[in-house]
C-alpha positions in Angstrom: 116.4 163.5 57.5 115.4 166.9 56.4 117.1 169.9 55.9 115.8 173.1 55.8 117.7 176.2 55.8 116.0 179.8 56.0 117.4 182.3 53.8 119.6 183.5 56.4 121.1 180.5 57.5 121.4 179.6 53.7 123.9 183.3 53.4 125.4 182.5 56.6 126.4 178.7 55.1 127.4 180.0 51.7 129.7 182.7 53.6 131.3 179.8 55.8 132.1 177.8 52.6 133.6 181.0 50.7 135.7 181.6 54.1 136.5 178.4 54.1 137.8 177.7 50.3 139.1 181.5 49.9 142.2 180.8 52.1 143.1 177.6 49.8 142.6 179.9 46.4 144.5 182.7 47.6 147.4 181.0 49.5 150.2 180.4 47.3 151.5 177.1 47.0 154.9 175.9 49.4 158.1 175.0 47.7 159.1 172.1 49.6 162.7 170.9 48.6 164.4 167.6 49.2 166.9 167.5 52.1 169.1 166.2 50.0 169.5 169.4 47.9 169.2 172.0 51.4 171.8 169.6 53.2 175.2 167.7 53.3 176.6 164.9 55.1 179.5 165.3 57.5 181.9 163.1 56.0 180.9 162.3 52.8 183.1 164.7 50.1 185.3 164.3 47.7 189.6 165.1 48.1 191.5 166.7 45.6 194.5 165.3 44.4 197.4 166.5 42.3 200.4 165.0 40.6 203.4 166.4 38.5 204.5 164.2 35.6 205.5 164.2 32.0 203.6 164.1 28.8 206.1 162.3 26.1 205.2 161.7 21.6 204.2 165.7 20.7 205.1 166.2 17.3 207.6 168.9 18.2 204.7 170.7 20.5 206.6 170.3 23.9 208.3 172.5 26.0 211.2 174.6 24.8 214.4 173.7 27.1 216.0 176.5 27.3 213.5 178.7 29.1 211.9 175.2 30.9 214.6 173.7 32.3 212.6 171.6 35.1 211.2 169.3 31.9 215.4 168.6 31.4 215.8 167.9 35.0 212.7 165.8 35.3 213.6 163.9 32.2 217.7 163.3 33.4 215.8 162.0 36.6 213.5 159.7 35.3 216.3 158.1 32.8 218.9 158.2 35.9 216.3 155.9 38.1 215.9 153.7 34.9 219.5 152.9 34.8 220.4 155.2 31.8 223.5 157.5 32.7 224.0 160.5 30.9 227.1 162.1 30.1 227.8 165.2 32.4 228.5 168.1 29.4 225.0 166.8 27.7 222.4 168.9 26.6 219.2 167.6 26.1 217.3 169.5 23.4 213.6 168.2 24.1 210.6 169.0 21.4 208.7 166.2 22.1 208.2 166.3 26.3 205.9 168.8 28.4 205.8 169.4 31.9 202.2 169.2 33.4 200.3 169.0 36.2 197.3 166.4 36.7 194.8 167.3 38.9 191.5 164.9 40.1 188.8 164.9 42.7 188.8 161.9 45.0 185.3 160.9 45.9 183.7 159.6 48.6 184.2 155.9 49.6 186.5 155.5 46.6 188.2 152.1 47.0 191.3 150.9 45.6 190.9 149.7 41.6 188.0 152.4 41.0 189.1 154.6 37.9 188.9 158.4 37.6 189.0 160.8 35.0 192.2 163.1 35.4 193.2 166.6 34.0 196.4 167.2 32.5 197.3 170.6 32.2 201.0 172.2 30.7 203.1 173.7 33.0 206.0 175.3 30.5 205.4 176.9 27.2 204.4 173.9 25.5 202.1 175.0 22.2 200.1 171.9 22.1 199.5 168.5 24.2 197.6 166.9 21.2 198.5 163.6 20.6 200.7 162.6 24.0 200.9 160.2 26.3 201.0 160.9 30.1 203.7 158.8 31.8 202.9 157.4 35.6 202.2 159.9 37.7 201.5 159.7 41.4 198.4 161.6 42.5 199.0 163.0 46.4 196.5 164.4 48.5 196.8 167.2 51.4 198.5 164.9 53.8 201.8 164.2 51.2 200.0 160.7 50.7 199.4 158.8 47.5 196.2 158.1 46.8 196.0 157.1 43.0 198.7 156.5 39.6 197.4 158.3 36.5 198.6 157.2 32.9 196.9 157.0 29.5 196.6 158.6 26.2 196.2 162.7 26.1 193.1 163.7 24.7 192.6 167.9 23.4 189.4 169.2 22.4 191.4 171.6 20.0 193.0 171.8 17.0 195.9 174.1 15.4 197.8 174.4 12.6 200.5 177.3 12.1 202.5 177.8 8.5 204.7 180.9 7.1 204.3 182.8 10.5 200.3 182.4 10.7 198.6 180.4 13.5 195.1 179.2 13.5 193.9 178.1 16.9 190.6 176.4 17.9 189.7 176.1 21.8 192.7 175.5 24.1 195.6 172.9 23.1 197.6 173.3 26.7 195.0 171.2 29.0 193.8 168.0 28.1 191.5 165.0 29.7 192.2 161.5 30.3 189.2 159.3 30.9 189.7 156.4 33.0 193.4 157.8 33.4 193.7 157.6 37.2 193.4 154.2 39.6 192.6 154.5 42.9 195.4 153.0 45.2 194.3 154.2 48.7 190.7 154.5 50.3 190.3 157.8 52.5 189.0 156.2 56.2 185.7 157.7 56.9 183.3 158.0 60.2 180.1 157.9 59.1 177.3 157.0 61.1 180.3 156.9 64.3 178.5 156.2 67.7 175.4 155.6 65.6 174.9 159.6 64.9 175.1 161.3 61.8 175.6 165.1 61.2 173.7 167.2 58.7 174.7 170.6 57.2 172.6 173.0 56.1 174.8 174.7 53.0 173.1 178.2 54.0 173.1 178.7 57.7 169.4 179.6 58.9 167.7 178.4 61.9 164.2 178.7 60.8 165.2 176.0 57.7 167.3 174.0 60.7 164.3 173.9 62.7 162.1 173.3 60.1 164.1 170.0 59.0 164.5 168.8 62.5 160.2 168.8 62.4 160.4 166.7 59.4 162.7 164.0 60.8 161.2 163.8 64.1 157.6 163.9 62.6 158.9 160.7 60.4 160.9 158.5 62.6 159.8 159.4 66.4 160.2 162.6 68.6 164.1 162.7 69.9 165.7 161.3 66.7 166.8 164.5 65.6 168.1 168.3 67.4 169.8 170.9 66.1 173.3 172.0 67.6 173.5 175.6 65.9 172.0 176.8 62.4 173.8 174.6 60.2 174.1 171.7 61.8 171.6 168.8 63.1 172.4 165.7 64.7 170.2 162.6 63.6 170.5 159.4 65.8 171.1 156.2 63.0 170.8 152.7 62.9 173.7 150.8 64.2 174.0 148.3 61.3 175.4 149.5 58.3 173.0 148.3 55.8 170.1 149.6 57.8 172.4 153.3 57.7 172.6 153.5 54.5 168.6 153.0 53.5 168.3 154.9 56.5 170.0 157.7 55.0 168.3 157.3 51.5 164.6 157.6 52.9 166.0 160.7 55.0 167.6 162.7 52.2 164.2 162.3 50.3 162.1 163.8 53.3 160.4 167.1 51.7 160.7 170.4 53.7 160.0 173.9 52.9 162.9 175.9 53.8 162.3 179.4 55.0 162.3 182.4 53.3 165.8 183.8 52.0 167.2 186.9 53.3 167.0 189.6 51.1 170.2 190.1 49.1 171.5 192.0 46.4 174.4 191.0 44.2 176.5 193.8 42.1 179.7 192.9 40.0 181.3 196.1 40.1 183.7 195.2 36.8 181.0 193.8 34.4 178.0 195.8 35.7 175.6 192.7 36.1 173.1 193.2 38.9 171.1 190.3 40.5 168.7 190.5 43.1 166.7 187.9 44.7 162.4 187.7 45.9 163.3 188.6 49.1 164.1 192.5 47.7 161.7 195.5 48.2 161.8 199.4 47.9 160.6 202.0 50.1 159.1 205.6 48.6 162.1 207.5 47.3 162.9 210.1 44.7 166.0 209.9 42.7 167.7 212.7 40.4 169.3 211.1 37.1 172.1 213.0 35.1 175.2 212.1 33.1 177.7 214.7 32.6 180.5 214.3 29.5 184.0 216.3 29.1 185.7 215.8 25.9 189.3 217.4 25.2 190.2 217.4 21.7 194.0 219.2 19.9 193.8 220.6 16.4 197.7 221.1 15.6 198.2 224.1 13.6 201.3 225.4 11.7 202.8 228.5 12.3 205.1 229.1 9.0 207.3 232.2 8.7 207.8 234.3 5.6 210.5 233.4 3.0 213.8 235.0 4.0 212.9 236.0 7.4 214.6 234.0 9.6 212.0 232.4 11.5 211.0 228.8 12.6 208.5 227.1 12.1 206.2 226.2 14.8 203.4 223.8 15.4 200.8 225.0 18.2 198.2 222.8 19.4 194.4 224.6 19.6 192.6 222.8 22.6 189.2 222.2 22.8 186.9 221.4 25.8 183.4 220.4 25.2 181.0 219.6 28.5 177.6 218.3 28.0 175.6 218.2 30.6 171.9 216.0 30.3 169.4 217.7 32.7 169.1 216.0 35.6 165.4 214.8 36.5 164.0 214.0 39.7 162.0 210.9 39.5 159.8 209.7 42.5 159.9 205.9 42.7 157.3 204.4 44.7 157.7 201.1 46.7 157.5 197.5 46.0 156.5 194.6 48.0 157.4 192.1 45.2 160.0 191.9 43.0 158.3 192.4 39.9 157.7 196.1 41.5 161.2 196.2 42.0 162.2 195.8 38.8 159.7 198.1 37.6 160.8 200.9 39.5 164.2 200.3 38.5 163.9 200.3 34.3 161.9 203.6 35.1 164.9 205.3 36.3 166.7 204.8 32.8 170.2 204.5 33.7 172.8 202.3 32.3 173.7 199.0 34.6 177.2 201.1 36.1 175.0 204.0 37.3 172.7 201.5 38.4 175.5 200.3 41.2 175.6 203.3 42.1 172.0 204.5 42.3 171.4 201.4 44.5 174.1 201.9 46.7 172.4 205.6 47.2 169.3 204.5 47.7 171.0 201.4 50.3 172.5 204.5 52.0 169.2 206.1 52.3 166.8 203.6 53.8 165.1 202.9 50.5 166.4 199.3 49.6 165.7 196.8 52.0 168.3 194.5 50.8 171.9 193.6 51.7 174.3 194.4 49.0 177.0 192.7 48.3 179.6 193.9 45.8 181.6 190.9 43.9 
């Protein structure tokens, strides 16, 4: 078959193509994120746990006694439920023992005989733990329970050495890490996948993102499979058995889904001056006046020293000075951005220093011209 196309229906085709492929040129690609990385599980999290024990074999590095006198107690104790009675007018001087704390994370579906890796950090004024051992130390959760023993050999990323009153210290000799130091001795019960359902939840509440991965999962496994209850949290119906769950649930938190657009946000650390501001962030037309205004006070003491024989004292007076400069103000007209890049071109042309910066943009908040939400840290 033949074709022909008159030069008018040839424009008319060309346009249709150009409308037709302009759109994919122009459209900027989505960023579609794993659900894995926009969601959590209900249920599935790790528990901290905490212990108090005894570090023993510092080379003279341990707690002083007399101003730490839990580490005595704590040692009397320990020997006392050994069998080891000691004499009531005692006085244990202890170089070699330090107090500490040992702190872990108990993760999800840990069972009994898994290992962790435990912190051990001093608790009195113990200069070093370099070179000690932990002794047993039960590790409790929130509940009181015990949910893992931690023992082992203390190991310091840090060294120091101290001589005729000088100290060199590298990195921190009070905390150190025990890996492997901690056996699980209790599993934490959990109800995943409990009346075949589980729960999803979002780790920023939005509803568009909520709705947009309820789309995904129903568009995947069958209409019905998924709802949302609020804008965090989705309900997805699971497979009863528990091997089919748990491929169920990898396959799920692979699902790709573009979440929608952050709200725009402003972030200002009032003590270090940092300012961080997110895509979302535009400016309206506005003019803002500039200016930095200096007082310094300075005392020249002068002498006032009476002739010889005349009975006077002498007398020192101080000669104040006050000195204000004043940089002239300019009014500057920003214009507004629609992208961020405009934002942060309008900003560097104002010219100020990162602390008046917070408060330029909480003026220009105040006035209508940032559309942002700022949020002071």
């Amino acid at each position: 078959m033949k074709l022909n196309l008159t030069p008018f229906s040839g424009r008319r085709l060309l346009g249709a193509l150009a409308l037709g492929v302009l759109p994919l040129l122009v459209a900027p690609a989505a960023h579609a994120e794993r659900i894995k990385d926009l969601a959590s599980i209900a249920g599935v999290r790790q528990n901290q746990l905490m212990g108090y024990g005894l570090v023993i074999g510092l080379d003279g590095t341990g707690d002083q006694t007399t101003q730490t006198p839990f580490t005595v107690q704590t040692v009397a104790s320990m020997l006392q439920q050994m069998g080891i009675t000691l004499p009531a007018a005692s006085s244990l001087q202890l170089k070699n023992v330090a107090a500490v704390m040992v702190t872990t994370s108990l993760p999800a579906f840990a069972q009994p005989g898994q290992l962790l890796d435990v912190t051990v950090s001093s608790m009195g004024n113990a200069k070093s733990l370099r070179g000690g051992t932990l002794l047993m130390t039960p590790l409790k959760g929130a509940d009181g329970q015990v949910y893992g023993m931690a023992q082992g050999n203390v190991l310091v990323g840090g060294v120091g050495a101290q001589a005729g009153g000088s100290s060199v210290v590298v990195n921190h000799l009070s905390v150190g890490r025990i890996s492997g130091g901690a056996t699980v001795e209790r599993a934490v019960a959990s109800a995943l996948g409990e009346n075949n359902m589980i729960r999803l939840e979002l780790k920023e509440t939005d509803f568009a993102t909520a709705s947009r991965v309820v789309e995904a999962i129903n568009e995947k496994y069958g209409s019905g499979i998924a709802y949302a209850l609020d804008g965090r949290v989705i309900r997805v119906q699971a497979p009863s058995s528990s091997d089919q769950r748990v491929s169920f649930i990898g396959t799920l938190e692979s699902l790709q889904v573009n979440p929608a657009e952050q709200a725009a946000k402003v972030i200002m650390n009032a003590r270090t001056g940092s300012v961080v501001m997110n895509r979302s962030v535009t400016l309206e037309t506005c003019a803002i006046s500039h200016g930095n205004l200096s007082v310094s006070v300075s005392a020249d003491p002068q002498v006032s020293q009476p002739n010889a024989l005349s009975g006077g004292q002498t007398v020192v007076t101080q000669n104040s000075q006050i000195d204000i400069k004043k940089d002239s103000g300019k009014v500057m007209m920003v214009n507004g951005g629609a992208s961020l890049a405009d934002v942060v071109k309008a900003l560097n042309a104002i010219g100020a220093s990162p602390q008046d910066l917070l408060a330029i943009l909480q003026a220009m908040k105040s006035a209508g011209a940032l559309r942002a939400e700022l949020e002071i840290i």
